[in-house]
C-alpha positions as CSV (number, residue, x, y, z in Angstrom):
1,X,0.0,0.0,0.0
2,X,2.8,2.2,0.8
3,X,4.3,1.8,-2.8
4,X,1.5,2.2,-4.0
5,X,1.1,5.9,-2.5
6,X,4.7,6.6,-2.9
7,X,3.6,6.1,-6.8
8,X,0.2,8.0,-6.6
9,X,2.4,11.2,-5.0
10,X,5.0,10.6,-7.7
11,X,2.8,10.6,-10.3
12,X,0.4,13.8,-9.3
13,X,4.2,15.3,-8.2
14,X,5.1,15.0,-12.2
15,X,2.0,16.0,-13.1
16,X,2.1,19.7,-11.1
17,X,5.3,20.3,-12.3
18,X,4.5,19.8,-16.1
19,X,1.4,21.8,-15.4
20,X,3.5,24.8,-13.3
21,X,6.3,24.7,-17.1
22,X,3.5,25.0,-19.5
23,X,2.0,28.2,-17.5
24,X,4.7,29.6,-17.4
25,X,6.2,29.0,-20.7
26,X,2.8,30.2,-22.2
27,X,2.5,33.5,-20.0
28,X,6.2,34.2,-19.8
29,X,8.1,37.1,-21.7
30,X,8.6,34.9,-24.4
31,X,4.9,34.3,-25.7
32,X,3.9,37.8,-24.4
33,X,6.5,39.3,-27.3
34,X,5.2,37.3,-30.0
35,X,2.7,39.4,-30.9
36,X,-1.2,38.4,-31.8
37,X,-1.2,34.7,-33.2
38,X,-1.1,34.5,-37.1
39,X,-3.8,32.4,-38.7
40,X,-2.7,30.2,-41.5
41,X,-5.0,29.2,-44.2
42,X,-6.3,25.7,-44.3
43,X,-6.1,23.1,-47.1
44,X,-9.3,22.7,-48.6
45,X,-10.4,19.1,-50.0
46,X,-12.0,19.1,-53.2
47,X,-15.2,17.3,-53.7
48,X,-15.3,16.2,-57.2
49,X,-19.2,15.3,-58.0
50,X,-19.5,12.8,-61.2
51,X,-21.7,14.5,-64.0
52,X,-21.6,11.7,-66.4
53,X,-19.1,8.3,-67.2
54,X,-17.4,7.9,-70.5
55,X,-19.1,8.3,-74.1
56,X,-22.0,10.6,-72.3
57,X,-22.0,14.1,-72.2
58,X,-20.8,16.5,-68.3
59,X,-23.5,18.8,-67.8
60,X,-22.1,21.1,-65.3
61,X,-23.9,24.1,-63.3
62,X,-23.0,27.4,-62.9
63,X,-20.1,28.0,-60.4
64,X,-18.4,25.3,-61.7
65,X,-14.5,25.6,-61.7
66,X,-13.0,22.8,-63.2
67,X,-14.1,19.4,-64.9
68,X,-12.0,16.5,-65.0
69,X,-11.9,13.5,-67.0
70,X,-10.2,9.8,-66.5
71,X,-10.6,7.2,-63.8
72,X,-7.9,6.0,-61.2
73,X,-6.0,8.9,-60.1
74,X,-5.4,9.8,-63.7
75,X,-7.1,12.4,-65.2
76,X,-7.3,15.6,-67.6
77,X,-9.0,18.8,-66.4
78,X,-10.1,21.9,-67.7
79,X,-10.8,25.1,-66.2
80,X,-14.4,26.6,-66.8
81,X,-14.3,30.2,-67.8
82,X,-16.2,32.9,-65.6
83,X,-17.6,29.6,-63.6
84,X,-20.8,29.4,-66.4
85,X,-22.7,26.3,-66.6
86,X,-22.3,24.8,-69.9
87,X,-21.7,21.1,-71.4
88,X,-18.8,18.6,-72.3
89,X,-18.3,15.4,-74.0
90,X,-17.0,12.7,-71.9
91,X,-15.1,11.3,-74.5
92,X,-11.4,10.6,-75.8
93,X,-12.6,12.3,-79.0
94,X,-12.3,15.5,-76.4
95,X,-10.1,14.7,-74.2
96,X,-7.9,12.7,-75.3
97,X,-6.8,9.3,-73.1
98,X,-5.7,9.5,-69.9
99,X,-5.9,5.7,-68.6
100,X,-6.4,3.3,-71.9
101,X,-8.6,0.2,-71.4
102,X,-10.1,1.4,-68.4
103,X,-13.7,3.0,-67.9
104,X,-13.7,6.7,-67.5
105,X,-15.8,9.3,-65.7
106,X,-16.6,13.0,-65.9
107,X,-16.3,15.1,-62.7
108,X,-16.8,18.9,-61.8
109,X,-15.5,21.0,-58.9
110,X,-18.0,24.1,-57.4
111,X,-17.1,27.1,-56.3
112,X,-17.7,27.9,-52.9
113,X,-20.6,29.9,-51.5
């Protein structure tokens, strides 16, 4: 029992003194000469949303930024100009081949709201 609250006084011991360093380092001169903190800008996933697979035809709304074709990581994209819905063939007439022999889908990005 005695080792066992020689631990327990340890252990809250350690845990004080980490508590007491982290005030301290956050509140000292140090931090306090930093300045206001800095936001950094967050990557932003992409959602790609499938508008048609291949030999069909994309049709995209407006705010659209980009349309991809291809499959499997591998694909071709193009930019939409001034975000304006509009239409594409999903086709390697168009696009040309990004993955031969393998099914292929059209994709669009939006812009956000």
């Amino acid at each position: 029992m005695i080792l066992k609250s020689g631990f327990l006084a340890v252990a809250l011991a350690s845990i004080m003194l980490i508590n007491t360093d982290l005030a301290s380092a956050q509140s000292g001169p140090a931090a306090s000469s930093k300045g206001p903190p800095t936001t950094e800008p967050v990557p932003v996933l992409v959602s790609w949303i499938k508008c048609s697979t291949e030999g069909g035809t994309c049709l995209y709304p407006a705010g659209t930024q980009n349309v991809r074709y291809g499959a499997n990581n591998k694909y071709f994209t193009k930019s939409i100009a001034n975000g304006a819905a509009g239409n594409i063939g999903c086709q390697n007439q168009v696009w040309s081949d990004p993955i031969p022999g393998i099914l292929k889908t059209c994709d669009y990005t939006m812009t956000k709201r």
